[in-house]
mmJSON file of the N, C-alpha and C atoms, coordinates in Angstrom:
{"data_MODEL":{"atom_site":{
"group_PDB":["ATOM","ATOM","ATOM","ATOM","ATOM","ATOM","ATOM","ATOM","ATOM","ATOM","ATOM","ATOM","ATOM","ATOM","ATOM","ATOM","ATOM","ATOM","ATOM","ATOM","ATOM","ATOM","ATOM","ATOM","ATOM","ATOM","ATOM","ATOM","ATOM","ATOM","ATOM","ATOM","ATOM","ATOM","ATOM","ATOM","ATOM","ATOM","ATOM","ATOM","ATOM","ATOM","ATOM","ATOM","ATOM","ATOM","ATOM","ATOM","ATOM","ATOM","ATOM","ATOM","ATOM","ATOM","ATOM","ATOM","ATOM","ATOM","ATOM","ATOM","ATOM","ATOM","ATOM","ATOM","ATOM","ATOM","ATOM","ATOM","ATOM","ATOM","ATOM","ATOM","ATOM","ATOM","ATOM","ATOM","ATOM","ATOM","ATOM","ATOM","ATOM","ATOM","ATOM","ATOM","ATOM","ATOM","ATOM","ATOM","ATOM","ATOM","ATOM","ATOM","ATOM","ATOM","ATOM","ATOM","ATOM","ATOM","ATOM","ATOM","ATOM","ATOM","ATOM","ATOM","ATOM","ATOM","ATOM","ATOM","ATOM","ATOM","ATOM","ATOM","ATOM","ATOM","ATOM","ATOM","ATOM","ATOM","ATOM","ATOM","ATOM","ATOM","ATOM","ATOM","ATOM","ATOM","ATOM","ATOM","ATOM","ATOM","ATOM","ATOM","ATOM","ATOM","ATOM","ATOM","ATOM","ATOM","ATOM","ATOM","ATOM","ATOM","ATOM","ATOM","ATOM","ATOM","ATOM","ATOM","ATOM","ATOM","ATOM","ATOM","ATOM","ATOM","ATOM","ATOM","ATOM","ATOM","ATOM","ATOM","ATOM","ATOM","ATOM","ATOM","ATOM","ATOM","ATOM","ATOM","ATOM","ATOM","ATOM","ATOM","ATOM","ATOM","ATOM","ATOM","ATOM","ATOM","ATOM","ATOM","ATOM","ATOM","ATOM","ATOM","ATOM","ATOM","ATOM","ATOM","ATOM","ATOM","ATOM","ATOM","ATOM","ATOM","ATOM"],
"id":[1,2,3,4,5,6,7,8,9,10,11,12,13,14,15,16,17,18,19,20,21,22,23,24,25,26,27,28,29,30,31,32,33,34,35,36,37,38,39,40,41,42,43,44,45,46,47,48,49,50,51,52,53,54,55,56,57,58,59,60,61,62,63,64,65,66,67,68,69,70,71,72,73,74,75,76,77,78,79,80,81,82,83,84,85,86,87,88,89,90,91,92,93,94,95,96,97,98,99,100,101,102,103,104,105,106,107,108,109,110,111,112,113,114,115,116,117,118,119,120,121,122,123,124,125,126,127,128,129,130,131,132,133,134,135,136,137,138,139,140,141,142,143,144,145,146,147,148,149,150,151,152,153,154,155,156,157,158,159,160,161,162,163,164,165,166,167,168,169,170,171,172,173,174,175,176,177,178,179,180,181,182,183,184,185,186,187,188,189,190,191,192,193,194,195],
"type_symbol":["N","C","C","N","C","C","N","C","C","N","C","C","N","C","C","N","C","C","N","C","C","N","C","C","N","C","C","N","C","C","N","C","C","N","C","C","N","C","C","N","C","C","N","C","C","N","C","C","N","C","C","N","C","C","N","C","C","N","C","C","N","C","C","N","C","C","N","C","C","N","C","C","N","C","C","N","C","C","N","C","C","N","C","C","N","C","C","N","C","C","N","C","C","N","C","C","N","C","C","N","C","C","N","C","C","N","C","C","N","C","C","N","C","C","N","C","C","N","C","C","N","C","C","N","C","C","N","C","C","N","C","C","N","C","C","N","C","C","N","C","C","N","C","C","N","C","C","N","C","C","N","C","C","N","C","C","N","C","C","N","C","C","N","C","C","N","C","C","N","C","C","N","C","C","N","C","C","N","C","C","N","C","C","N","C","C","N","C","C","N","C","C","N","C","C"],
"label_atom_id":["N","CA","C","N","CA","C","N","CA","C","N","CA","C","N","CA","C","N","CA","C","N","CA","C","N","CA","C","N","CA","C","N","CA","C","N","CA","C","N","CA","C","N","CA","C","N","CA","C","N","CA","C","N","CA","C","N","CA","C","N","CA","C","N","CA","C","N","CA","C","N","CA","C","N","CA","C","N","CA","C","N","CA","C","N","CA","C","N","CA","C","N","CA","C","N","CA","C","N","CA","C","N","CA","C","N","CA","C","N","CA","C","N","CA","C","N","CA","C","N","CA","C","N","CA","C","N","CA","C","N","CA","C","N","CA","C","N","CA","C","N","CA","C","N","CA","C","N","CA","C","N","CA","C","N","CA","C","N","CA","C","N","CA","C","N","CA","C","N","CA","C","N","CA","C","N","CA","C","N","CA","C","N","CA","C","N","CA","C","N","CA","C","N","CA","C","N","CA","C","N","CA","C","N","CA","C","N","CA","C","N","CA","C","N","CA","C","N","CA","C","N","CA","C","N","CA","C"],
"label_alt_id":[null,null,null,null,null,null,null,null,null,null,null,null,null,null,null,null,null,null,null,null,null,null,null,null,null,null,null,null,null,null,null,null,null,null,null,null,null,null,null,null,null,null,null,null,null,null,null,null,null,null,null,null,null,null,null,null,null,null,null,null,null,null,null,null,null,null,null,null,null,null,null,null,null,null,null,null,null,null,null,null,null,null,null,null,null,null,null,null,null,null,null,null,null,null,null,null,null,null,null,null,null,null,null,null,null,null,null,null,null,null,null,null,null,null,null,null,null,null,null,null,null,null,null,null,null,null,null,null,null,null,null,null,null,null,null,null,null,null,null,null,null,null,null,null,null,null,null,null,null,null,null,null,null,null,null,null,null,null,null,null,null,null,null,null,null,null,null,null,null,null,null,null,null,null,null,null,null,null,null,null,null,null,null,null,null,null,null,null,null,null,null,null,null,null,null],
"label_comp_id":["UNK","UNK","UNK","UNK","UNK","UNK","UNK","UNK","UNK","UNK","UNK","UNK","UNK","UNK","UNK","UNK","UNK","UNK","UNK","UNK","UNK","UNK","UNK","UNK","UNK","UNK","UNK","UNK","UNK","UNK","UNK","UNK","UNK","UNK","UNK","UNK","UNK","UNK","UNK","UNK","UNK","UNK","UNK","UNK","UNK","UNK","UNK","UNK","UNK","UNK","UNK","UNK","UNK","UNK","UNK","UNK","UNK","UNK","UNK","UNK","UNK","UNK","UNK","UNK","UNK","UNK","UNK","UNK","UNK","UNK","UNK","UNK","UNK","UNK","UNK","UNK","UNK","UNK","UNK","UNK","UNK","UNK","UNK","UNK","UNK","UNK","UNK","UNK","UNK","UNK","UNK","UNK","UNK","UNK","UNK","UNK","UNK","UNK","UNK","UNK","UNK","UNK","UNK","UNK","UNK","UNK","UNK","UNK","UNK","UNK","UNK","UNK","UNK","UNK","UNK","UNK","UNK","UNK","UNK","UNK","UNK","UNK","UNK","UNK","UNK","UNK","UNK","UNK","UNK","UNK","UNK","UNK","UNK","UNK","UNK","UNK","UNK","UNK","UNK","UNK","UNK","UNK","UNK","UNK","UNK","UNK","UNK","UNK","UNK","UNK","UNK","UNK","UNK","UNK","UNK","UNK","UNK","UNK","UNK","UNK","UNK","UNK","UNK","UNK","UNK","UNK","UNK","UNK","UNK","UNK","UNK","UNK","UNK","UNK","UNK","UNK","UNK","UNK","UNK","UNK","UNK","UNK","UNK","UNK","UNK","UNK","UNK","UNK","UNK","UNK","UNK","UNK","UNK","UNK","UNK"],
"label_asym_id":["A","A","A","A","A","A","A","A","A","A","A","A","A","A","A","A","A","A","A","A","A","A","A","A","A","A","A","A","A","A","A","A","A","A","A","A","A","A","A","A","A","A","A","A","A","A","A","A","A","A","A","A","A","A","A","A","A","A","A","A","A","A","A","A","A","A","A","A","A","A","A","A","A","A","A","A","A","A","A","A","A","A","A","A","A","A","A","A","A","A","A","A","A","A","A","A","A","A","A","A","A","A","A","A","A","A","A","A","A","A","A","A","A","A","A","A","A","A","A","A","A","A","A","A","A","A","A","A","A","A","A","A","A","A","A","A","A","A","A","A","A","A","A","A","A","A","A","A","A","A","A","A","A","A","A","A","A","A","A","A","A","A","A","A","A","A","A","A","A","A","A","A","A","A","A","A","A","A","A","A","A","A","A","A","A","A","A","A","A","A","A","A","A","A","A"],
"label_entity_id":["1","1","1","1","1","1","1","1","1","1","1","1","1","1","1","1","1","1","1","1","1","1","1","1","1","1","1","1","1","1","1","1","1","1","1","1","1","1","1","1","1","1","1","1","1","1","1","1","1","1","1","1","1","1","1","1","1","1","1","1","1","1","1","1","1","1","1","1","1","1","1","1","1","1","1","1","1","1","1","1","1","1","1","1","1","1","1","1","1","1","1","1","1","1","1","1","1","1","1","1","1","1","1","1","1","1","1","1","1","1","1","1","1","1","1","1","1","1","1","1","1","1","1","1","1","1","1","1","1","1","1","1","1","1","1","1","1","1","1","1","1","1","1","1","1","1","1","1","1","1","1","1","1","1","1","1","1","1","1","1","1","1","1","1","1","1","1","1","1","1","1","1","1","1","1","1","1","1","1","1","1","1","1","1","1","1","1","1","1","1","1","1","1","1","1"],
"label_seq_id":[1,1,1,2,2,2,3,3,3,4,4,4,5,5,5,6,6,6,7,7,7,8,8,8,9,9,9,10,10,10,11,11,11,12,12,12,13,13,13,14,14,14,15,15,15,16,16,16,17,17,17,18,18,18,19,19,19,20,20,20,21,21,21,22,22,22,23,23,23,24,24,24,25,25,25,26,26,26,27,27,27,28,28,28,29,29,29,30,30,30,31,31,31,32,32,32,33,33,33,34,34,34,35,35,35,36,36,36,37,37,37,38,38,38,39,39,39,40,40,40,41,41,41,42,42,42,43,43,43,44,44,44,45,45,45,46,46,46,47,47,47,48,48,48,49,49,49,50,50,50,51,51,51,52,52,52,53,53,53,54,54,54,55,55,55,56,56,56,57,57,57,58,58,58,59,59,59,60,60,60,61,61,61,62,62,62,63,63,63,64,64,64,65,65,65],
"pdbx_PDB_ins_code":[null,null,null,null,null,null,null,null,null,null,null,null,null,null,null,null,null,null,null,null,null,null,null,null,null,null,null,null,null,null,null,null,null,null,null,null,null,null,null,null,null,null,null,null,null,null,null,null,null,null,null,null,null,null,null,null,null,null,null,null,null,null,null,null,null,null,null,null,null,null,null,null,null,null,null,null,null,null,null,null,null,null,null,null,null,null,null,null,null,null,null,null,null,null,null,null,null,null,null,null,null,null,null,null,null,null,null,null,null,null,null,null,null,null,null,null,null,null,null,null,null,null,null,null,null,null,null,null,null,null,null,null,null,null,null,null,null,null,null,null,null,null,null,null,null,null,null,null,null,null,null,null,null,null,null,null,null,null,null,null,null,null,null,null,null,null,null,null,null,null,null,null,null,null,null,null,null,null,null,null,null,null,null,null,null,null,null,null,null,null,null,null,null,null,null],
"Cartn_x":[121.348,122.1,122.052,123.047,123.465,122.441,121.797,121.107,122.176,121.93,122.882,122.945,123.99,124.074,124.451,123.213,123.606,123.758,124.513,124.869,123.991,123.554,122.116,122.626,123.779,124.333,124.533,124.449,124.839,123.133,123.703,122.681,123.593,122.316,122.215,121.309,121.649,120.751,119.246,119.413,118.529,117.282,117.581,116.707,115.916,116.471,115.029,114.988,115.344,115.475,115.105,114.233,114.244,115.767,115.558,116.918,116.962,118.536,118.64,118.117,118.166,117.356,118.261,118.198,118.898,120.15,121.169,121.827,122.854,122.178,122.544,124.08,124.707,126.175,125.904,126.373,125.902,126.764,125.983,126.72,128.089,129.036,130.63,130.263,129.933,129.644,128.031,127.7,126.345,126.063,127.436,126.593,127.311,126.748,127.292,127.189,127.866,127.461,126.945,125.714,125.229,126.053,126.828,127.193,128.267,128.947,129.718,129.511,128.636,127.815,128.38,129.491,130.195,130.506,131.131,131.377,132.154,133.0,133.936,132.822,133.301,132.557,133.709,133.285,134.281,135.611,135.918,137.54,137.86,137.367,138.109,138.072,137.395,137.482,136.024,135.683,134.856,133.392,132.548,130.889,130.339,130.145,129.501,128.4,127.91,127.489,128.23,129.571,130.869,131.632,131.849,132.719,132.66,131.048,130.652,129.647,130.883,130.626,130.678,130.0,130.564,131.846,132.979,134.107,134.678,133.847,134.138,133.76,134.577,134.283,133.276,132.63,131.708,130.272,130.446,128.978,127.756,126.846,125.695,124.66,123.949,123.467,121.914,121.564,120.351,119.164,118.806,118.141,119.033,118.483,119.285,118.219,119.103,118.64,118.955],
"Cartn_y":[94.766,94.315,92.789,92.051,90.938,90.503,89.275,88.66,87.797,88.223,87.316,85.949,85.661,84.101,83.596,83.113,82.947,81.377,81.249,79.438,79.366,78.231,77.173,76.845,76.789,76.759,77.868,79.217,80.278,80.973,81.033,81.86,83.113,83.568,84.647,85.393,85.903,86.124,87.263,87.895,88.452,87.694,86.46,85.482,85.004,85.225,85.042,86.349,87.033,87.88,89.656,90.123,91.77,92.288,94.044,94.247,94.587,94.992,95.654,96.855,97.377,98.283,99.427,100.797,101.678,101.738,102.496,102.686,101.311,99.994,98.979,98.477,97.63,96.953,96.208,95.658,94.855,93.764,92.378,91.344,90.795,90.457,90.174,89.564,88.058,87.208,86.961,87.819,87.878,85.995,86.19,84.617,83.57,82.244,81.021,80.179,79.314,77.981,76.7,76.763,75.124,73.947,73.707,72.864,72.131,73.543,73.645,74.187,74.983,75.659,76.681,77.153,78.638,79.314,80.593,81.586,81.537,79.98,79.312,77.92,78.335,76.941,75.726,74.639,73.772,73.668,74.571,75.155,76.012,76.282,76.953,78.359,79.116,80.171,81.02,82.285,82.676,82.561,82.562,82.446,84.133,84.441,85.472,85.805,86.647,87.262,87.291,87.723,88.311,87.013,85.774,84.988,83.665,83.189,81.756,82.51,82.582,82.308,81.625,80.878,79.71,79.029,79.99,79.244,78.1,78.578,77.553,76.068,75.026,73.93,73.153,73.909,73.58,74.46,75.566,76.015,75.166,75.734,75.299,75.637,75.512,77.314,76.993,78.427,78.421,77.42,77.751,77.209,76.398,75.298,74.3,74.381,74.655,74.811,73.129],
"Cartn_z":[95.672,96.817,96.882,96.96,97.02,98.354,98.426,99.996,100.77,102.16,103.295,102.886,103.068,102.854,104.347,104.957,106.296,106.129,107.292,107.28,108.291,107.989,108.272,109.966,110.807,111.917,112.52,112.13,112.75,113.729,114.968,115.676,116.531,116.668,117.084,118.457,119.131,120.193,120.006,118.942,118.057,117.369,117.243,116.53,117.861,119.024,119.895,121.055,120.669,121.974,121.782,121.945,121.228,121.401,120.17,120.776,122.189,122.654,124.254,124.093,125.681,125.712,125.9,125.375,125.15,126.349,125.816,126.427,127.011,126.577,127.585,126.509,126.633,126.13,125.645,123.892,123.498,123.867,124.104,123.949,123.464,124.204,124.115,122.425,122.684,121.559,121.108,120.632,119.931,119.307,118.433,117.603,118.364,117.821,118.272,117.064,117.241,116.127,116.508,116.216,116.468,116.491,115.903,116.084,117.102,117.414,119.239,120.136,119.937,120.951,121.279,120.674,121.15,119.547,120.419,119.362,118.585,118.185,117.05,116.725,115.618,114.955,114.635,113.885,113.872,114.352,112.567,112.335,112.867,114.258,114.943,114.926,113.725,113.42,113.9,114.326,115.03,113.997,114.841,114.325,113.978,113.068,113.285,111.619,111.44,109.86,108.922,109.083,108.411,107.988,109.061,109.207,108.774,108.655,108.196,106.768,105.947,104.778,103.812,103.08,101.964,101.827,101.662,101.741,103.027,103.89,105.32,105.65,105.553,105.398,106.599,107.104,108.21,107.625,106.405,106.14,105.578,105.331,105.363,104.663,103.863,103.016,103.917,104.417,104.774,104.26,102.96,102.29,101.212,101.013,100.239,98.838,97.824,96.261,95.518],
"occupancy":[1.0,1.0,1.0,1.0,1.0,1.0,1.0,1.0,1.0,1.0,1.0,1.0,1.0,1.0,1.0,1.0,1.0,1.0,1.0,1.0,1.0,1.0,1.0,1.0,1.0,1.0,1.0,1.0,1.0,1.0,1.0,1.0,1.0,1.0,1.0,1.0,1.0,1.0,1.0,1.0,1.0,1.0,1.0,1.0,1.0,1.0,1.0,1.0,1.0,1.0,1.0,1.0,1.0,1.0,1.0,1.0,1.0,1.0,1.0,1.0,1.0,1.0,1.0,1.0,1.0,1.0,1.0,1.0,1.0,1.0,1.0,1.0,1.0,1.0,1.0,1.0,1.0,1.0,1.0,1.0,1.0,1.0,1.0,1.0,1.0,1.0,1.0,1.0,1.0,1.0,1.0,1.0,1.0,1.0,1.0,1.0,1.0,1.0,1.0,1.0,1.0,1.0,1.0,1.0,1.0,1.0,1.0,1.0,1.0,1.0,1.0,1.0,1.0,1.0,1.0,1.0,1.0,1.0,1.0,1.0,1.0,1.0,1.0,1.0,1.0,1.0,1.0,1.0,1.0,1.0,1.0,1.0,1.0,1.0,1.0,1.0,1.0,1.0,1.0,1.0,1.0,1.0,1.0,1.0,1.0,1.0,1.0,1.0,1.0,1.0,1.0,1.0,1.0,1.0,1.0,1.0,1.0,1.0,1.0,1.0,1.0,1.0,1.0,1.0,1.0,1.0,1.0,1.0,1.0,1.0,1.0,1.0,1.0,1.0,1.0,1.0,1.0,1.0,1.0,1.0,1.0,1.0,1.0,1.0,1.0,1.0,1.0,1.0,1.0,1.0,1.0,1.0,1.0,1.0,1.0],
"B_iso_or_equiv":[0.0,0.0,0.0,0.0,0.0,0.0,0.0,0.0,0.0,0.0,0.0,0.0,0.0,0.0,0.0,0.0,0.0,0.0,0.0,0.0,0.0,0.0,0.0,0.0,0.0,0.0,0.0,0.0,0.0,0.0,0.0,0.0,0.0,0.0,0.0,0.0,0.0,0.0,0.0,0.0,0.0,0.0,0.0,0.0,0.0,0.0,0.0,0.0,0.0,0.0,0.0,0.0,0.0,0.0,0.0,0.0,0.0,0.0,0.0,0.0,0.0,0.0,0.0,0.0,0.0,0.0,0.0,0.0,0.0,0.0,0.0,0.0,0.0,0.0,0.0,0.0,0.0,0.0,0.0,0.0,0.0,0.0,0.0,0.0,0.0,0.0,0.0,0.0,0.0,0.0,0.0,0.0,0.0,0.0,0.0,0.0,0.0,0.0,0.0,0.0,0.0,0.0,0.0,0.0,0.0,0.0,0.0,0.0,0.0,0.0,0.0,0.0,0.0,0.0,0.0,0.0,0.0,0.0,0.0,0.0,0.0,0.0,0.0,0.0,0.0,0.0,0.0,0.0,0.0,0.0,0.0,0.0,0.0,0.0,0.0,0.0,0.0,0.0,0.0,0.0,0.0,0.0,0.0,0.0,0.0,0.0,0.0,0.0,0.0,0.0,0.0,0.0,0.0,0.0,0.0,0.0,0.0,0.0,0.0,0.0,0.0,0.0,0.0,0.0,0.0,0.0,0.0,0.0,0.0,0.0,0.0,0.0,0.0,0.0,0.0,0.0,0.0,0.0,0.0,0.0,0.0,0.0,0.0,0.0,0.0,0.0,0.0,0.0,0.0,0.0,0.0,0.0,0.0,0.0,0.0],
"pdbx_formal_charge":[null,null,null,null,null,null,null,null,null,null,null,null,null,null,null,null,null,null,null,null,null,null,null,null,null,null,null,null,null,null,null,null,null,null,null,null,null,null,null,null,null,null,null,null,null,null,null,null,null,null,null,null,null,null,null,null,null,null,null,null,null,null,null,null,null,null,null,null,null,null,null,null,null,null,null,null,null,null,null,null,null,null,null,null,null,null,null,null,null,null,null,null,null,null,null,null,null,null,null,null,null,null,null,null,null,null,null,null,null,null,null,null,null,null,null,null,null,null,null,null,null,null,null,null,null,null,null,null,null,null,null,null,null,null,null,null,null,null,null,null,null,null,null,null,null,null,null,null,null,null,null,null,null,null,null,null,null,null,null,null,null,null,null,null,null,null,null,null,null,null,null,null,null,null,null,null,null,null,null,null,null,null,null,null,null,null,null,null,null,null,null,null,null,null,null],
"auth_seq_id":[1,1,1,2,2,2,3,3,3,4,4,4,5,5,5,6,6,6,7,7,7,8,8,8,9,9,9,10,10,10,11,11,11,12,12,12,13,13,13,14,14,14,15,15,15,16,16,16,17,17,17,18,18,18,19,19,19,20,20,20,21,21,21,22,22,22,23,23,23,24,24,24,25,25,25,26,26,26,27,27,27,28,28,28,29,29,29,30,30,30,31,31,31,32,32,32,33,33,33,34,34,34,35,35,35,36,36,36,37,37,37,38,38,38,39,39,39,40,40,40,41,41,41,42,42,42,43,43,43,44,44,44,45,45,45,46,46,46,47,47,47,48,48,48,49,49,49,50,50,50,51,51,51,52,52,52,53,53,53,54,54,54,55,55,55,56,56,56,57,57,57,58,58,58,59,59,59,60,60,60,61,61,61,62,62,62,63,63,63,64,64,64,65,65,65],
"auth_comp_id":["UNK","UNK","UNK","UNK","UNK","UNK","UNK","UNK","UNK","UNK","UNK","UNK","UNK","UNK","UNK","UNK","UNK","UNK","UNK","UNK","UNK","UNK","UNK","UNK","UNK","UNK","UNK","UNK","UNK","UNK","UNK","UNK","UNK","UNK","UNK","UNK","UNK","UNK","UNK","UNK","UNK","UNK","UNK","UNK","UNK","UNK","UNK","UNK","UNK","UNK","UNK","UNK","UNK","UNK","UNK","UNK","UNK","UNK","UNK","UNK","UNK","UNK","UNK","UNK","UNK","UNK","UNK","UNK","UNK","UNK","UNK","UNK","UNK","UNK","UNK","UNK","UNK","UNK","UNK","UNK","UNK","UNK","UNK","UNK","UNK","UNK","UNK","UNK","UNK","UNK","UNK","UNK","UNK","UNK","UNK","UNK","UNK","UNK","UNK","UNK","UNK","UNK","UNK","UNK","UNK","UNK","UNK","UNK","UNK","UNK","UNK","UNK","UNK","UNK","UNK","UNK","UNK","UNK","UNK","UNK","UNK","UNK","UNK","UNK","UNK","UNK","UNK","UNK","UNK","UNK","UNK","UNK","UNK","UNK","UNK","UNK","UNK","UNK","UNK","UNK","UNK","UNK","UNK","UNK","UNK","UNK","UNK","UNK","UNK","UNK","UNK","UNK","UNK","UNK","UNK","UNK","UNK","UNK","UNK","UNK","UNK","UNK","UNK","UNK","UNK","UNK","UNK","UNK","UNK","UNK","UNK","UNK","UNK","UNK","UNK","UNK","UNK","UNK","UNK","UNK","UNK","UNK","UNK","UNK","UNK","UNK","UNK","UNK","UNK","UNK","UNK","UNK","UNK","UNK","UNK"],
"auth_asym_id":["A","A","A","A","A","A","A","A","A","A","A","A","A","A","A","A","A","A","A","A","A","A","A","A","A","A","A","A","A","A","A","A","A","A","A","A","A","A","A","A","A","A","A","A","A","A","A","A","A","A","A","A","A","A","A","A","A","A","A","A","A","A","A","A","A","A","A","A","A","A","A","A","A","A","A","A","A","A","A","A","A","A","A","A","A","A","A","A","A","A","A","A","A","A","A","A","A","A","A","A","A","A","A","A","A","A","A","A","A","A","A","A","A","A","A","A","A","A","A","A","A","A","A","A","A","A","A","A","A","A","A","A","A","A","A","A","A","A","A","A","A","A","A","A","A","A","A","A","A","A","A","A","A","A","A","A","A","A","A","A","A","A","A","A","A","A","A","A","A","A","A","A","A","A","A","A","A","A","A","A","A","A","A","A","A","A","A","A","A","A","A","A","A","A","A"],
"auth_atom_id":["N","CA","C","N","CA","C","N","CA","C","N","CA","C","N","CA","C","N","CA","C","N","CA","C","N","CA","C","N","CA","C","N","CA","C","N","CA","C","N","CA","C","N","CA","C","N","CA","C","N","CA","C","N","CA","C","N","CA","C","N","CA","C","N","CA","C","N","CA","C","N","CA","C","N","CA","C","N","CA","C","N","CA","C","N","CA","C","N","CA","C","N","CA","C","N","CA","C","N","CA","C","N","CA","C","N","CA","C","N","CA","C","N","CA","C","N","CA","C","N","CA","C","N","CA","C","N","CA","C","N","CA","C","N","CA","C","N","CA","C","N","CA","C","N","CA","C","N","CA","C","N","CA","C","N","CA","C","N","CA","C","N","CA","C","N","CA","C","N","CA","C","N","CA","C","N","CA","C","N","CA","C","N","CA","C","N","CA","C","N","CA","C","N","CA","C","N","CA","C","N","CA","C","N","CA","C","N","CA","C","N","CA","C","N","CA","C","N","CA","C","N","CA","C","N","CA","C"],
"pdbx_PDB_model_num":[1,1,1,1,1,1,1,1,1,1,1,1,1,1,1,1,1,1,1,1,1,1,1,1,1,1,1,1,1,1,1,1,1,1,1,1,1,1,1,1,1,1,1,1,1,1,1,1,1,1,1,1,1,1,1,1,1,1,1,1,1,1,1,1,1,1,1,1,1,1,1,1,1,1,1,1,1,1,1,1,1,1,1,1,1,1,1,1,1,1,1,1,1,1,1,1,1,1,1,1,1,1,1,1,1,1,1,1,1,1,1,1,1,1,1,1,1,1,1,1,1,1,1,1,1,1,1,1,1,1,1,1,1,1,1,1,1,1,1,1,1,1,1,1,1,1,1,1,1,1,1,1,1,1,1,1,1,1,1,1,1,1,1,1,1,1,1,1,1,1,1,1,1,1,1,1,1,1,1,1,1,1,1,1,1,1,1,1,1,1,1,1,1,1,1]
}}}
């Protein structure tokens, strides 16, 4: 299996928060992007796992090689 390539700007409310508690609704916009503080990053295009991937001229690579 290929590893996440998360961008170094992408959060998540998971990264500080347990999950919800049963039964409860998950969050409208789970991620955000550091760098605007909402659920679009730069270009305008939404923040999420799926969405700030490499090709996006605002990514970041987690770890820098």
């Amino acid at each position: 299996m290929k590893p996440l390539e998360a961008c170094y700007y992408l959060c998540n409310k998971a990264f500080y928060c347990g999950p919800e508690p049963k039964g409860a609704e998950p969050p409208k916009t789970p991620c955000w992007c550091l760098k605007t503080s909402h659920a679009v990053g730069p270009d305008g295009r939404e923040a999420s796992f799926k969405a700030c991937i490499p090709d996006r001229p605002c990514y970041r690579p987690e770890v820098e090689l």
